[in-house]
PLY file of the C-alpha trace (Angstrom):
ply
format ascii 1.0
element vertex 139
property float x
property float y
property float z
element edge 138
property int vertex1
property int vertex2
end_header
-3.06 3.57 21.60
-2.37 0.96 19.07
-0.27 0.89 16.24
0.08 -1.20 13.09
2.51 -1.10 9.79
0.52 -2.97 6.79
2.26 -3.24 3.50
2.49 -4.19 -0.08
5.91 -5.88 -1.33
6.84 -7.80 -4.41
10.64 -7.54 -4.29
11.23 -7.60 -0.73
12.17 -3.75 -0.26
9.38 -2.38 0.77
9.00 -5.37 3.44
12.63 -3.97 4.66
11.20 -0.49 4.96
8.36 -1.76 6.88
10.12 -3.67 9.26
12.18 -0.16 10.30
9.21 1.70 10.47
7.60 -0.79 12.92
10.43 -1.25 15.00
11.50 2.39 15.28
7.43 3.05 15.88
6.63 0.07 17.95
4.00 -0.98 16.37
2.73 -4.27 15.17
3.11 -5.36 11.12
1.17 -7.21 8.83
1.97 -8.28 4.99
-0.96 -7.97 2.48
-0.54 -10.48 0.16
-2.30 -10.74 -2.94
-4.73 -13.99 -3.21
-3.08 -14.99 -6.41
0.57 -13.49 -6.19
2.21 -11.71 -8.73
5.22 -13.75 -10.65
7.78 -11.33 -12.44
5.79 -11.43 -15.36
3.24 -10.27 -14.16
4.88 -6.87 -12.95
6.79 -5.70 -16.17
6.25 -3.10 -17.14
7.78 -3.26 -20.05
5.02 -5.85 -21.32
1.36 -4.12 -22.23
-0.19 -7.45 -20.94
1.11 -7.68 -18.16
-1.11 -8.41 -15.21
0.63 -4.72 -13.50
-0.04 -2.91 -16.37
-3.83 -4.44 -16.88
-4.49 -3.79 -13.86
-2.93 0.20 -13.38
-4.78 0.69 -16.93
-8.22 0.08 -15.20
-8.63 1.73 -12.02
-11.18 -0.30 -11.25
-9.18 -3.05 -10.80
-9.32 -4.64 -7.36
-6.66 -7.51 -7.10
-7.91 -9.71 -4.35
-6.10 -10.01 -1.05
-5.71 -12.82 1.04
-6.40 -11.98 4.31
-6.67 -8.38 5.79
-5.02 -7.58 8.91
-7.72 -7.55 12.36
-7.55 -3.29 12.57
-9.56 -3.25 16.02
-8.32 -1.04 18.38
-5.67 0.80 15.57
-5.38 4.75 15.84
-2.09 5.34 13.98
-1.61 3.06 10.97
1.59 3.00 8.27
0.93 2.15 4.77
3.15 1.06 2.68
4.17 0.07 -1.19
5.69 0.07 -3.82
5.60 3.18 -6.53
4.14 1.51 -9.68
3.29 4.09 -12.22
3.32 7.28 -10.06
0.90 5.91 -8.18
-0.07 2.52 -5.48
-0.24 -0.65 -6.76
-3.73 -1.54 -7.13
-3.61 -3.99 -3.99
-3.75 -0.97 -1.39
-6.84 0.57 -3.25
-8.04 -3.36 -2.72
-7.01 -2.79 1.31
-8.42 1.24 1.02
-12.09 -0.03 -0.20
-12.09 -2.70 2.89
-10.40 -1.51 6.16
-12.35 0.77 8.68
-9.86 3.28 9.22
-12.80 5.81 10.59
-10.58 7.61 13.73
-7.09 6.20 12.39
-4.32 8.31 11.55
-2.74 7.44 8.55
0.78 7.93 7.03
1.81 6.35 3.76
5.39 5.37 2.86
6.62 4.70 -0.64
9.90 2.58 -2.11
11.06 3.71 -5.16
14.39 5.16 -6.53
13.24 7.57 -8.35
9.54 8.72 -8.01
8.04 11.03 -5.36
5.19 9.97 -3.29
3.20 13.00 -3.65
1.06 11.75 -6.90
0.28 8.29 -4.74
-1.33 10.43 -1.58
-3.07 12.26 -3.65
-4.98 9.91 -5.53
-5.64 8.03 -2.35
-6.46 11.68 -0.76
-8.76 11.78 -4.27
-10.82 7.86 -3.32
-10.40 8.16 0.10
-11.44 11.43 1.32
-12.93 10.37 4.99
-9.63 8.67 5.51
-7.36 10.52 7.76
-4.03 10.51 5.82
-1.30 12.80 7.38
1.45 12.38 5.63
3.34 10.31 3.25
6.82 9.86 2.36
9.35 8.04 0.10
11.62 5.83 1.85
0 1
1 2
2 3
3 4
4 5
5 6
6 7
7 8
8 9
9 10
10 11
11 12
12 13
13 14
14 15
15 16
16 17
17 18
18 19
19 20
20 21
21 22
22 23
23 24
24 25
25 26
26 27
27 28
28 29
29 30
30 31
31 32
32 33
33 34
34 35
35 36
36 37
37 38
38 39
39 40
40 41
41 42
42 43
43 44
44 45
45 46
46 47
47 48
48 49
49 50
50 51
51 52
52 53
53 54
54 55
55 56
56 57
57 58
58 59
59 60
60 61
61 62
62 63
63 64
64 65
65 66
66 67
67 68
68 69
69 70
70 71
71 72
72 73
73 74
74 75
75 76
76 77
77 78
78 79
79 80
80 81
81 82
82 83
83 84
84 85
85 86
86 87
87 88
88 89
89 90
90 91
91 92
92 93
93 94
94 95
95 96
96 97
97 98
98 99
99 100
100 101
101 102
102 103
103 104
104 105
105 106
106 107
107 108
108 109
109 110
110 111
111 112
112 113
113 114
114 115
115 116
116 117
117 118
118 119
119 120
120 121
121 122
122 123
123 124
124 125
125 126
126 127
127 128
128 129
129 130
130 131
131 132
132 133
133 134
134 135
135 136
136 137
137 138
């Protein structure tokens, strides 16, 4: 049985989270990192033209990632992000569309200080329906 924590951070909280989860789980962690990374101006909100907002406007958008993590031989898996409009960040639909996670347990986990997770597992529930995901919960 193998187990792996794979997240999404800009700030540096969610990395936090993930670290707990993978120490309290034993399992290993890897960082998805966008290919081009996102500066602060790129995630405000606030901003219609922002990259963030571009992107969670079309949810087709697929921000690249650098490298994806080597999932061979992973049966319980920990996804993580940020909330960014109710719902993932676009990267983890990006990781979603690419990882086999055919046999793989999933359970999502969520930073925010405010927003619930629910909205988040279901849309992934919604794109993702052969994907295994068990739970999910704001940390």
């Amino acid at each position: 049985m193998s187990k792996m924590v794979v997240y999404y951070s800009h700030s540096g909280v969610t990395r936090k989270k993930a670290e707990d989860i993978a120490a309290a789980n034993g399992a290993a962690i890897f960082e998805l990192r966008p290919k081009v990374p996102y500066s602060v101006a790129d995630v405000n909100w606030q901003n219609d033209t922002s990259r963030s907002v571009v992107e969670y406007k079309d949810s087709n958008s697929r921000p690249e990632i650098d490298m994806m993590p080597d999932l061979s031989g992973v049966d319980e898996l920990w996804v993580g992000y940020p909330i960014w409009w109710y719902t993932t960040p676009r990267i983890i639909n990006t990781f979603f569309d690419n990882a086999d996670l055919s046999g793989v347990k999933v359970h999502l986990f969520a930073t925010s200080s405010v927003t619930g997770v629910d909205e988040s597992r279901d849309d992934l529930r919604s794109l993702y329906p052969d994907v295994d995901i068990v739970d999910a919960k704001r940390v």
